[in-house]
mmCIF file of the N, C-alpha and C atoms, coordinates in Angstrom:
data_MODEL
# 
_entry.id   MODEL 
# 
loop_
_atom_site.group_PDB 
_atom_site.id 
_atom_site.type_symbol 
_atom_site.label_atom_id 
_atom_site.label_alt_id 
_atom_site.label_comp_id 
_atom_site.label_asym_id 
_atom_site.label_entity_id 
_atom_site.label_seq_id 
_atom_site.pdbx_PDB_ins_code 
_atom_site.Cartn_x 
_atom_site.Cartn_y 
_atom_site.Cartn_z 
_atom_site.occupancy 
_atom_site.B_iso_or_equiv 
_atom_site.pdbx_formal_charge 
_atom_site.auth_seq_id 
_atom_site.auth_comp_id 
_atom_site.auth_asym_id 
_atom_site.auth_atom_id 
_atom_site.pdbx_PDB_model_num 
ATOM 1   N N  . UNK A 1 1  ? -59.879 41.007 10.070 1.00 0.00 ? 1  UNK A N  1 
ATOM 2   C CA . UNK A 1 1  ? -58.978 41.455 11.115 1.00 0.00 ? 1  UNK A CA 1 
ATOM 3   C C  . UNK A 1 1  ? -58.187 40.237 11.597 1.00 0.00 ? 1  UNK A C  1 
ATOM 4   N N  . UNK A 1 2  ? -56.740 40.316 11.808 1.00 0.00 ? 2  UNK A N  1 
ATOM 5   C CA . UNK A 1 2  ? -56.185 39.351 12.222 1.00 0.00 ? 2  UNK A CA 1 
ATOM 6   C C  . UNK A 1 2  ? -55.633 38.990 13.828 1.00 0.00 ? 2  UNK A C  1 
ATOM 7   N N  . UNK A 1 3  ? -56.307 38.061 14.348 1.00 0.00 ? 3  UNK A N  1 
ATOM 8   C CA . UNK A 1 3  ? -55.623 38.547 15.893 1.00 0.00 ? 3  UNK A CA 1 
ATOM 9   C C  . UNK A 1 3  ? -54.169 37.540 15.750 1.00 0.00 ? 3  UNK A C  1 
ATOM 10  N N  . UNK A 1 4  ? -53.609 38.470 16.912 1.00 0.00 ? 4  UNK A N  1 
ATOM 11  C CA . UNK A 1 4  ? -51.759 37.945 16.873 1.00 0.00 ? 4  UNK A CA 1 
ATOM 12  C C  . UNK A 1 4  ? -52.372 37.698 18.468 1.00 0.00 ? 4  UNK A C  1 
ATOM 13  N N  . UNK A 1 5  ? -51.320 36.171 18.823 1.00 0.00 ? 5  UNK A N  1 
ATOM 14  C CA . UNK A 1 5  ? -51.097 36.386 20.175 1.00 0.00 ? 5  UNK A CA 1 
ATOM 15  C C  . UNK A 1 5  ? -49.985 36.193 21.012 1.00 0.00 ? 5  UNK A C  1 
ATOM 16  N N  . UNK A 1 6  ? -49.308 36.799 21.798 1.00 0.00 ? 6  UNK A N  1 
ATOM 17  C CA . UNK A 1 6  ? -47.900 37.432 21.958 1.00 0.00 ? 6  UNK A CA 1 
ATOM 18  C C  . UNK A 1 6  ? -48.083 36.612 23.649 1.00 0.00 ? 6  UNK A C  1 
ATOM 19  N N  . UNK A 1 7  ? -47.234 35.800 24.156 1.00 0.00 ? 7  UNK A N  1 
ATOM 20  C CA . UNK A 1 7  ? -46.936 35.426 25.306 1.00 0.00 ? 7  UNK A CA 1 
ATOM 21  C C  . UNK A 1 7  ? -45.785 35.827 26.092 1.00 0.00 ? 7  UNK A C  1 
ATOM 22  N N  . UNK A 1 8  ? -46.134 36.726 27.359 1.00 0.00 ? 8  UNK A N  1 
ATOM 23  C CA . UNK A 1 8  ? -45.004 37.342 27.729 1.00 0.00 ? 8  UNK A CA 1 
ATOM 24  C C  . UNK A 1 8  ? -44.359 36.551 28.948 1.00 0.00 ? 8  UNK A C  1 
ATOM 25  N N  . UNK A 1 9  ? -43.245 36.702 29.269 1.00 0.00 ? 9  UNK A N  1 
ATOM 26  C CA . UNK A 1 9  ? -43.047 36.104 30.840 1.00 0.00 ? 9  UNK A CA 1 
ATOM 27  C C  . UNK A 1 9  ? -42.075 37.377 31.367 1.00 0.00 ? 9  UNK A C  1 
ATOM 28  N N  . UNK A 1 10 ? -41.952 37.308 32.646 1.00 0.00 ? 10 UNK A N  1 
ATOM 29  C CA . UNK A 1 10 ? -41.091 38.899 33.346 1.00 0.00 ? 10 UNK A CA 1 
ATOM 30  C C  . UNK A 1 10 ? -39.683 37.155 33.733 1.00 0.00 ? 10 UNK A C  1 
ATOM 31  N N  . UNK A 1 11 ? -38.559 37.961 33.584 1.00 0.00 ? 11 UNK A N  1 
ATOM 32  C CA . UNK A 1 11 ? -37.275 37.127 33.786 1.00 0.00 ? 11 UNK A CA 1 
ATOM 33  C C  . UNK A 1 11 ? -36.865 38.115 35.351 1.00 0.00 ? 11 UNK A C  1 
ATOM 34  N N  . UNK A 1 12 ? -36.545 37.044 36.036 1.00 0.00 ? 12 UNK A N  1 
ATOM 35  C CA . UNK A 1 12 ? -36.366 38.020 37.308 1.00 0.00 ? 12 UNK A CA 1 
ATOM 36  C C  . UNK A 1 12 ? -34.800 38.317 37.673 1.00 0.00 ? 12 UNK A C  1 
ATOM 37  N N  . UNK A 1 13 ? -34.452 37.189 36.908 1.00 0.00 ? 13 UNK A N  1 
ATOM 38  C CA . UNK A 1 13 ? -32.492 37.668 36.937 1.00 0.00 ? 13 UNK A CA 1 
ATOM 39  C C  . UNK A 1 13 ? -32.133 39.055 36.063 1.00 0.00 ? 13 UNK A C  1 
ATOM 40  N N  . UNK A 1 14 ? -32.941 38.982 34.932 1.00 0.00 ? 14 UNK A N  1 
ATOM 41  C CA . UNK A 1 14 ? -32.704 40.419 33.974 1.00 0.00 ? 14 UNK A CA 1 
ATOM 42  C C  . UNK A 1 14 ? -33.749 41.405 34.130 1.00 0.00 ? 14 UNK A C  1 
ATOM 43  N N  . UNK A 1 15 ? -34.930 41.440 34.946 1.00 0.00 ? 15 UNK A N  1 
ATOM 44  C CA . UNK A 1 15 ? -36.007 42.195 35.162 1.00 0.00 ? 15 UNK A CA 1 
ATOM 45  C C  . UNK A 1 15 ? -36.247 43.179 33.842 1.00 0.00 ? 15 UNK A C  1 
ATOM 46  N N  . UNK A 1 16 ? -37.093 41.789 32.877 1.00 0.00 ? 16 UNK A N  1 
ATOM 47  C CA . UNK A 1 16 ? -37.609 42.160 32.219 1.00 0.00 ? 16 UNK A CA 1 
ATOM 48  C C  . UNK A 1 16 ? -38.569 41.617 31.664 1.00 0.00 ? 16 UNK A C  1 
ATOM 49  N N  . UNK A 1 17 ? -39.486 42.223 30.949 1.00 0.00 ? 17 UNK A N  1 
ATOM 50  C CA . UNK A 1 17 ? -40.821 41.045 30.069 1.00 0.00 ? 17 UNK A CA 1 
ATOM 51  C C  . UNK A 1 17 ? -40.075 40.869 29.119 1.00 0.00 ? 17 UNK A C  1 
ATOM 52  N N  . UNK A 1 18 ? -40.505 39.570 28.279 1.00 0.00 ? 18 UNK A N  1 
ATOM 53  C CA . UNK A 1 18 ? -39.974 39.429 27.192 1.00 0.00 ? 18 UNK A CA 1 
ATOM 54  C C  . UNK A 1 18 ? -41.202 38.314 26.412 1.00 0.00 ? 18 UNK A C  1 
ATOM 55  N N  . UNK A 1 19 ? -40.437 38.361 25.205 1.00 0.00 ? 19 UNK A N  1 
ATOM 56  C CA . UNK A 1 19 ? -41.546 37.398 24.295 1.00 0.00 ? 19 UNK A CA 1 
ATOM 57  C C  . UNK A 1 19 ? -41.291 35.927 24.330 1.00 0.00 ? 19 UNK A C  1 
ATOM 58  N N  . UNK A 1 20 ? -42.246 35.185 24.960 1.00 0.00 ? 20 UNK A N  1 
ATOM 59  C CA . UNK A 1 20 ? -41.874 33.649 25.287 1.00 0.00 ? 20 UNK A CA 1 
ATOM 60  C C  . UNK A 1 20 ? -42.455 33.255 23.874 1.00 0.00 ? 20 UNK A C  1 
ATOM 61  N N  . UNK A 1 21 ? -43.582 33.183 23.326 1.00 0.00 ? 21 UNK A N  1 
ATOM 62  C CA . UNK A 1 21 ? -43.928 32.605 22.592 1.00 0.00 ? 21 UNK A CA 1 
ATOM 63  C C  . UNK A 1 21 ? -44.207 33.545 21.786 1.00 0.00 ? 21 UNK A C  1 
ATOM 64  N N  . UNK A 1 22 ? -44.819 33.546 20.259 1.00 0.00 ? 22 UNK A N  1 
ATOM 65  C CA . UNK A 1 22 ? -45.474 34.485 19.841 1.00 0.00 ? 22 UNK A CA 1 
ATOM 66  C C  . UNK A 1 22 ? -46.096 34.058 18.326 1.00 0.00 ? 22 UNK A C  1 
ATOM 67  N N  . UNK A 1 23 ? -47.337 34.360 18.089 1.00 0.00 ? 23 UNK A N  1 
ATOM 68  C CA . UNK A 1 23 ? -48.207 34.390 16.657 1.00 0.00 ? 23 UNK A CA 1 
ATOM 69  C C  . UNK A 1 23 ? -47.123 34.734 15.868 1.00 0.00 ? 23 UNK A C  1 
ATOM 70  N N  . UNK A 1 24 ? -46.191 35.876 15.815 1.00 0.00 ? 24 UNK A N  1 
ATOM 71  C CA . UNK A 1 24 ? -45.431 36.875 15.240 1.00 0.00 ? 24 UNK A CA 1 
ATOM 72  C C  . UNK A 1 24 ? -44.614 36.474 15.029 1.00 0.00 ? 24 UNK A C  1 
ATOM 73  N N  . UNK A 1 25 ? -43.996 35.432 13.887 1.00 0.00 ? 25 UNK A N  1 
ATOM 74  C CA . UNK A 1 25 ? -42.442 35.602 13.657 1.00 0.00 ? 25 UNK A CA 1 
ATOM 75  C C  . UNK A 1 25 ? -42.012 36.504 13.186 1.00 0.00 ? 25 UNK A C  1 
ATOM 76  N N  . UNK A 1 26 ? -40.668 35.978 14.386 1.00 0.00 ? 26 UNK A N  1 
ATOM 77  C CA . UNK A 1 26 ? -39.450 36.821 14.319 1.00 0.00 ? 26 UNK A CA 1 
ATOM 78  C C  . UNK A 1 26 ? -39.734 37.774 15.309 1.00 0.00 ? 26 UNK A C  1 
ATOM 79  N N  . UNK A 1 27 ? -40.839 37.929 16.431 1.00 0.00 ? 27 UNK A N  1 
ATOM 80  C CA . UNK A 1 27 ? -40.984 38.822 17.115 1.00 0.00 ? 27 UNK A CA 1 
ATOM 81  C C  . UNK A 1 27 ? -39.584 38.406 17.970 1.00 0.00 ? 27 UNK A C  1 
ATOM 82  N N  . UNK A 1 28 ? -38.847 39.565 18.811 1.00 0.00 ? 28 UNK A N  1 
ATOM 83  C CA . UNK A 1 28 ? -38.263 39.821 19.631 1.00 0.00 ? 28 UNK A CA 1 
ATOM 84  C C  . UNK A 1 28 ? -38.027 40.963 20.175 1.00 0.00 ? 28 UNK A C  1 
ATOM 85  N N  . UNK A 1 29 ? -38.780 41.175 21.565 1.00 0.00 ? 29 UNK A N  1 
ATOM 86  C CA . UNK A 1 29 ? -38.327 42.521 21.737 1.00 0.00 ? 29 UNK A CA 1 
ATOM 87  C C  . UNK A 1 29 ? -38.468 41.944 23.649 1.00 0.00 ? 29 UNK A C  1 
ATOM 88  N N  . UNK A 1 30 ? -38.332 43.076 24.469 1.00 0.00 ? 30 UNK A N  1 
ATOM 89  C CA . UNK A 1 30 ? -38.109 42.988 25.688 1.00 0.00 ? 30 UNK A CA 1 
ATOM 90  C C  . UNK A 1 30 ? -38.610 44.689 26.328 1.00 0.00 ? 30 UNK A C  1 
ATOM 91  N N  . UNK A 1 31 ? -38.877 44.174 27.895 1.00 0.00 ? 31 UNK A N  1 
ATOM 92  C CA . UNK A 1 31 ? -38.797 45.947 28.152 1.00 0.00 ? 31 UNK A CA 1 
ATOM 93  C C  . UNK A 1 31 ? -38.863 46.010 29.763 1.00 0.00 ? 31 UNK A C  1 
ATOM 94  N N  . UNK A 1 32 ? -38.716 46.381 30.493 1.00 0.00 ? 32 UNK A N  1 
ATOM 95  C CA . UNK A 1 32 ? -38.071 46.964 31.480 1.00 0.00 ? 32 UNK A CA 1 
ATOM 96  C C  . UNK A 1 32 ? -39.526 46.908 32.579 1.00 0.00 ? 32 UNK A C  1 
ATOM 97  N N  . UNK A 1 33 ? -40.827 47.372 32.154 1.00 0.00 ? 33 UNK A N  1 
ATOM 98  C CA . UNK A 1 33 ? -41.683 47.405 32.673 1.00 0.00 ? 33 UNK A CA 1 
ATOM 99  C C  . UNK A 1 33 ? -43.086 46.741 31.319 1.00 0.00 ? 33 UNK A C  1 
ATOM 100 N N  . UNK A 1 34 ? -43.874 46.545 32.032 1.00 0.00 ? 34 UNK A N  1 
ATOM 101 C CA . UNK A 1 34 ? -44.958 45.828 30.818 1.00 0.00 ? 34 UNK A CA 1 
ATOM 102 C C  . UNK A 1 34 ? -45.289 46.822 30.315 1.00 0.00 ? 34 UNK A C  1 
ATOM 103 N N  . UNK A 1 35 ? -45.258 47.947 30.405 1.00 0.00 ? 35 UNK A N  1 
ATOM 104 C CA . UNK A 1 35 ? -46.476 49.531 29.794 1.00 0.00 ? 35 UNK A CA 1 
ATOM 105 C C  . UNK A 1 35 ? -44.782 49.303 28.644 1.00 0.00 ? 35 UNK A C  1 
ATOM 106 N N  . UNK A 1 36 ? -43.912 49.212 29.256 1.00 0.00 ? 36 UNK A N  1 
ATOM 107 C CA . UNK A 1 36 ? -42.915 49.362 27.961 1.00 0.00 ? 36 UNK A CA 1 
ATOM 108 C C  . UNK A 1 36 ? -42.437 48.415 27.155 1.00 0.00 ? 36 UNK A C  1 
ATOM 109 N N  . UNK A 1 37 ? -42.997 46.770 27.705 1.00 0.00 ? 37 UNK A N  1 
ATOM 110 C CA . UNK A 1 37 ? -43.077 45.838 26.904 1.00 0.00 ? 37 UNK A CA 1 
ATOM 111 C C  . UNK A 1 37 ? -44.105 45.823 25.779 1.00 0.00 ? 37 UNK A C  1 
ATOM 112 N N  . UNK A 1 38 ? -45.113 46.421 26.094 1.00 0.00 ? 38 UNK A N  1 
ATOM 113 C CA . UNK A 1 38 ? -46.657 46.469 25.464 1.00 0.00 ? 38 UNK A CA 1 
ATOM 114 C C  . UNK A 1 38 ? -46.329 47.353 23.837 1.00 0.00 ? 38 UNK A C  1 
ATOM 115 N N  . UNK A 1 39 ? -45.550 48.419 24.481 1.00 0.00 ? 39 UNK A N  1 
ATOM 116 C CA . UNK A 1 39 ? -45.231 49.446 23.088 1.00 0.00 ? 39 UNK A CA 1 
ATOM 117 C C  . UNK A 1 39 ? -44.677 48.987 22.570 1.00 0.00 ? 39 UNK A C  1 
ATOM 118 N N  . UNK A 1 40 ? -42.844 48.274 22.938 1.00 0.00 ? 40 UNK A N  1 
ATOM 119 C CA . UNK A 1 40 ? -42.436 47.667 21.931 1.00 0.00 ? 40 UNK A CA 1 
ATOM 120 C C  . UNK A 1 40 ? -43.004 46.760 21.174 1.00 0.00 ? 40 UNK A C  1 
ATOM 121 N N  . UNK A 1 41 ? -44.044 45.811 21.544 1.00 0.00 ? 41 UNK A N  1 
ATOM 122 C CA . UNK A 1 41 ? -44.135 44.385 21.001 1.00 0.00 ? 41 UNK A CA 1 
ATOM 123 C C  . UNK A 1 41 ? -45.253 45.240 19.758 1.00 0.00 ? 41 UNK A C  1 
ATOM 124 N N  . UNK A 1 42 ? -45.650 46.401 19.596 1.00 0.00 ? 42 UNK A N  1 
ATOM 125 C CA . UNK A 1 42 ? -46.886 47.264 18.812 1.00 0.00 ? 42 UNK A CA 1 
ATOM 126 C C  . UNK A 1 42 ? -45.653 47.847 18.169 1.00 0.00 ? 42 UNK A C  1 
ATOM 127 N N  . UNK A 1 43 ? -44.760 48.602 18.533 1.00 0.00 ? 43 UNK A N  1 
ATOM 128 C CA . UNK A 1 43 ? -43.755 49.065 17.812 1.00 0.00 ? 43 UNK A CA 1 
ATOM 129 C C  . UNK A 1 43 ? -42.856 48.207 16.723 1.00 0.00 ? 43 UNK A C  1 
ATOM 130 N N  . UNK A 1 44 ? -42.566 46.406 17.578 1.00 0.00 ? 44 UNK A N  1 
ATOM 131 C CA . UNK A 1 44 ? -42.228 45.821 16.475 1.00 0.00 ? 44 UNK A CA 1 
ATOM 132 C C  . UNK A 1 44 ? -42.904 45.063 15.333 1.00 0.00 ? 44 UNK A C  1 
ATOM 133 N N  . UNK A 1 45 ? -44.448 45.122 16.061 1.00 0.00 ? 45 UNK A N  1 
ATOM 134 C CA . UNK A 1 45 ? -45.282 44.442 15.208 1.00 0.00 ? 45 UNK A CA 1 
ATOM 135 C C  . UNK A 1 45 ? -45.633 45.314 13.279 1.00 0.00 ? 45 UNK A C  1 
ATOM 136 N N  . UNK A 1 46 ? -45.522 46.637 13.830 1.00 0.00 ? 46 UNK A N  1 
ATOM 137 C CA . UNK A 1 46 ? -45.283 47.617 12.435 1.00 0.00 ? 46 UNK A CA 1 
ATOM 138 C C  . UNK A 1 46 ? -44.364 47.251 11.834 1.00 0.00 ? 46 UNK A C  1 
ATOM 139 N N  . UNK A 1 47 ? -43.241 47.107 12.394 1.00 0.00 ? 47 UNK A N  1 
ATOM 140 C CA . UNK A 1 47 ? -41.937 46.757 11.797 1.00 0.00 ? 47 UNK A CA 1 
ATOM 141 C C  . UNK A 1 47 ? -42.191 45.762 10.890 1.00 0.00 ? 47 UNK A C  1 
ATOM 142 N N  . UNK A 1 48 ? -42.705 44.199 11.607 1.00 0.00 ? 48 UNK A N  1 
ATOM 143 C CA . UNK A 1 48 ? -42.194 42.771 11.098 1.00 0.00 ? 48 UNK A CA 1 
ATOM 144 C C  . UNK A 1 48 ? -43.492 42.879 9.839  1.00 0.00 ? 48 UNK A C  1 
ATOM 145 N N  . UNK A 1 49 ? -44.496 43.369 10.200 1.00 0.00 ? 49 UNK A N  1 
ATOM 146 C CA . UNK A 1 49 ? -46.042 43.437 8.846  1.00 0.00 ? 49 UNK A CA 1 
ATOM 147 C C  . UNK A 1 49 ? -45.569 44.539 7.592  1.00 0.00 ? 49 UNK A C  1 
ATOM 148 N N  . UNK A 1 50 ? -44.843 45.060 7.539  1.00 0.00 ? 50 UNK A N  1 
ATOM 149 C CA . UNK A 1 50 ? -44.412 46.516 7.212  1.00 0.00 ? 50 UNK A CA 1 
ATOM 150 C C  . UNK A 1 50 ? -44.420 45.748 5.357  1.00 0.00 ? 50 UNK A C  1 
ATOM 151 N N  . UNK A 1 51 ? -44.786 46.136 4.257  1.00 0.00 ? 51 UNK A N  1 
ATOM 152 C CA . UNK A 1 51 ? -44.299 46.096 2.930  1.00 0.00 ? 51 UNK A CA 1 
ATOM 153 C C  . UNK A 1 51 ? -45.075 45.022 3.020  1.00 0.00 ? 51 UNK A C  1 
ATOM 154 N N  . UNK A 1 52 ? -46.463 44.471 3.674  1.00 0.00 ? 52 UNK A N  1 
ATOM 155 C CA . UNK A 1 52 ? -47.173 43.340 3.322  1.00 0.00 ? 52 UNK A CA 1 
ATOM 156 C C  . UNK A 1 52 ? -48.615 44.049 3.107  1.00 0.00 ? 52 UNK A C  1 
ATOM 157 N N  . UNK A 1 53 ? -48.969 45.102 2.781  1.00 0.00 ? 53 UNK A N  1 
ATOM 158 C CA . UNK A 1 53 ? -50.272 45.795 2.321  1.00 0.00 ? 53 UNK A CA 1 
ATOM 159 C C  . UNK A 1 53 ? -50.591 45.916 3.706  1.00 0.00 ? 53 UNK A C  1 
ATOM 160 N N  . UNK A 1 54 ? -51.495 46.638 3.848  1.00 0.00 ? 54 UNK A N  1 
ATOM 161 C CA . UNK A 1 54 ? -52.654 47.639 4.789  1.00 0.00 ? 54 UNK A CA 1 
ATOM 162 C C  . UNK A 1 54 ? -53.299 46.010 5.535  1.00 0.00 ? 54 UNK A C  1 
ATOM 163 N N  . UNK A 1 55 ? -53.392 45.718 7.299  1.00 0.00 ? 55 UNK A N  1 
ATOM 164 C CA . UNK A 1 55 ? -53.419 44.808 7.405  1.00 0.00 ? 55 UNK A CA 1 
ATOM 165 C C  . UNK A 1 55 ? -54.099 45.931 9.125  1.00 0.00 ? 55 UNK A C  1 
ATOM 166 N N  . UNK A 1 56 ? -55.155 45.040 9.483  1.00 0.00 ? 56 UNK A N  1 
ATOM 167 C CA . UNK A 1 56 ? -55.310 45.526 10.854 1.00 0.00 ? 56 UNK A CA 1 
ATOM 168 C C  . UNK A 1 56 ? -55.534 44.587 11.481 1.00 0.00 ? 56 UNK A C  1 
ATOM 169 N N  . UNK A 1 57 ? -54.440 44.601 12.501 1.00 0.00 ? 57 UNK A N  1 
ATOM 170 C CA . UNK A 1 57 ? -54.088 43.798 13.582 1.00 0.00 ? 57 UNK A CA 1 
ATOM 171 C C  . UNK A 1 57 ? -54.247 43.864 15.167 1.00 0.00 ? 57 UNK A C  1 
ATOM 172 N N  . UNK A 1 58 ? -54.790 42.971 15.414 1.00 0.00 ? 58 UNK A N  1 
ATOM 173 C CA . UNK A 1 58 ? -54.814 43.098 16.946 1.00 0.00 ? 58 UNK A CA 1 
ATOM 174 C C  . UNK A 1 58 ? -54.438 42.201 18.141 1.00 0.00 ? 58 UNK A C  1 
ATOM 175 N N  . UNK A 1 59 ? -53.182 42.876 18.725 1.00 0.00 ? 59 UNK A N  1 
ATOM 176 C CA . UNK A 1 59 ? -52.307 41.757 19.710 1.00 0.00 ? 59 UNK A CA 1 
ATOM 177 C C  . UNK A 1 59 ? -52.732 41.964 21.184 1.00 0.00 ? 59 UNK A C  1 
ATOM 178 N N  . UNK A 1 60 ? -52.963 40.180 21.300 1.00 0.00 ? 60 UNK A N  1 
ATOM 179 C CA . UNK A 1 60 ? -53.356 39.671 22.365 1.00 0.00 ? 60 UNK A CA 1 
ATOM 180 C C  . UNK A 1 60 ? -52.337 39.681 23.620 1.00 0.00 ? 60 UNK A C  1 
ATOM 181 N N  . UNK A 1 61 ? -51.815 40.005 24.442 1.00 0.00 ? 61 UNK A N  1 
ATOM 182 C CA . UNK A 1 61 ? -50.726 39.862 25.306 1.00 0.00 ? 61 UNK A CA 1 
ATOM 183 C C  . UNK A 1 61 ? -51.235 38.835 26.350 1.00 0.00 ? 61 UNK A C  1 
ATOM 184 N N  . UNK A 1 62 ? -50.713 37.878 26.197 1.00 0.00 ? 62 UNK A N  1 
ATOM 185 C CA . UNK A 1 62 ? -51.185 37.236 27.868 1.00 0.00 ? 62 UNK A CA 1 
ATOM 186 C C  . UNK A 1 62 ? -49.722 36.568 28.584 1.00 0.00 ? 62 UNK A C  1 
ATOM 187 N N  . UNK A 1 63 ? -49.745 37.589 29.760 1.00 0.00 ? 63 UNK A N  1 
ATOM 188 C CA . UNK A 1 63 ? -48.582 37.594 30.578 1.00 0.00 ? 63 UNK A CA 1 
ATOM 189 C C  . UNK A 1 63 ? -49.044 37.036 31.960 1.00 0.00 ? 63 UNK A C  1 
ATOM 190 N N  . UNK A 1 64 ? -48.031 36.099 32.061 1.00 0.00 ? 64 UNK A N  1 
ATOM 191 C CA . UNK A 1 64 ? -47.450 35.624 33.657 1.00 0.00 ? 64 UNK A CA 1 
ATOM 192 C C  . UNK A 1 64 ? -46.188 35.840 34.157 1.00 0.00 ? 64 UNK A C  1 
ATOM 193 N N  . UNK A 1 65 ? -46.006 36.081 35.423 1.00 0.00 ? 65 UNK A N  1 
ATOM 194 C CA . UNK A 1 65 ? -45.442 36.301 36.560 1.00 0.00 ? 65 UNK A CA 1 
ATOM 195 C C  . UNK A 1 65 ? -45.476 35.375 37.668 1.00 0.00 ? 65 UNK A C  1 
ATOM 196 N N  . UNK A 1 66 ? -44.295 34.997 38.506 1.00 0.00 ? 66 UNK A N  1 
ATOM 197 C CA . UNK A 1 66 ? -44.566 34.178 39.497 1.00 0.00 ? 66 UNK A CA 1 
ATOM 198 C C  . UNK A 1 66 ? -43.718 35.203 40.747 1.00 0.00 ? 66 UNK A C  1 
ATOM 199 N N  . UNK A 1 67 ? -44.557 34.508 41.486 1.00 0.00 ? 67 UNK A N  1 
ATOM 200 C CA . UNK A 1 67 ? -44.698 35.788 42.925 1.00 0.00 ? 67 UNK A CA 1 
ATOM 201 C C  . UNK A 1 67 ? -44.168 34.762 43.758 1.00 0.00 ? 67 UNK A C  1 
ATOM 202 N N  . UNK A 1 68 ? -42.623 34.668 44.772 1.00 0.00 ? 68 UNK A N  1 
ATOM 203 C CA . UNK A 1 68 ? -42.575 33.894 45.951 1.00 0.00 ? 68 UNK A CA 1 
ATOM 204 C C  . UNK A 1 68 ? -42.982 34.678 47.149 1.00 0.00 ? 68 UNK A C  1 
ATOM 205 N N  . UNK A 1 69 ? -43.305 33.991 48.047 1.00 0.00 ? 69 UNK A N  1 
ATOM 206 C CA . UNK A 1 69 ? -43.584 34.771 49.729 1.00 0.00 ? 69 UNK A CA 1 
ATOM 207 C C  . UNK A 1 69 ? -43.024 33.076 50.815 1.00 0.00 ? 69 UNK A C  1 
ATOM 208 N N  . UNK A 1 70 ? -42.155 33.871 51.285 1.00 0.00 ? 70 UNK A N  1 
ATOM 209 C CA . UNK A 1 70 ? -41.585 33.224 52.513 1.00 0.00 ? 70 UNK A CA 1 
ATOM 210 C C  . UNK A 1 70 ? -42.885 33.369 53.861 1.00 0.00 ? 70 UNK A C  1 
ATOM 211 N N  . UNK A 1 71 ? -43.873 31.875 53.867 1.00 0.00 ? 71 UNK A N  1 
ATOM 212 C CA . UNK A 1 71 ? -44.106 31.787 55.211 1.00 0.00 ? 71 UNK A CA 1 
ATOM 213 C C  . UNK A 1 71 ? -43.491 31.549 56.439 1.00 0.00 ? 71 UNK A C  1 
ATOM 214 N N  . UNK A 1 72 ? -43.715 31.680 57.391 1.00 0.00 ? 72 UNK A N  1 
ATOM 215 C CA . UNK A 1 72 ? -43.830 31.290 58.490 1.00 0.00 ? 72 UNK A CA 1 
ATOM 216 C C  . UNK A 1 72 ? -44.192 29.844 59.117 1.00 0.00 ? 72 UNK A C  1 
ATOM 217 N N  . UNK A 1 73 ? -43.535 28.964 59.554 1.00 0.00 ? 73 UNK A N  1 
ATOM 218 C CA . UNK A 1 73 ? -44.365 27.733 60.052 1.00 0.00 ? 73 UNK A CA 1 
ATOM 219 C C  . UNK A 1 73 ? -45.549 27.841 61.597 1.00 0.00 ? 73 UNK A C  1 
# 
């Protein structure tokens, strides 16, 4: 079994996840919310393995986000 591991980051000017790093060349995909980043990056992972024999794969996602909060002094 091969593990892939896919690094996401959320862009807050384009509010979206996207693929920062990835096991996967040539991965590129993006999505609007992570439940719809998650499918694409499984949706393109069929794609990019596709015509390389019967292969079971399993992608790791590890995503960050940075959160600001305006205190108070």
């Amino acid at each position: 079994m091969r593990v892939a591991v896919v690094k996401a980051a959320f862009d807050d000017d384009a509010g979206v996840w996207f693929v920062e790093k990835s096991d996967l060349e040539g991965l590129r995909v993006e999505g609007e919310t992570f439940e719809a980043f998650r499918q694409n990056v499984a949706d393109a992972t069929v794609d990019l393995l596709a015509g390389g024999g019967p292969q079971d794969v399993v992608i790791e996602i590890v995503a960050h986000i940075f959160v600001r909060s305006a205190v108070a002094a």
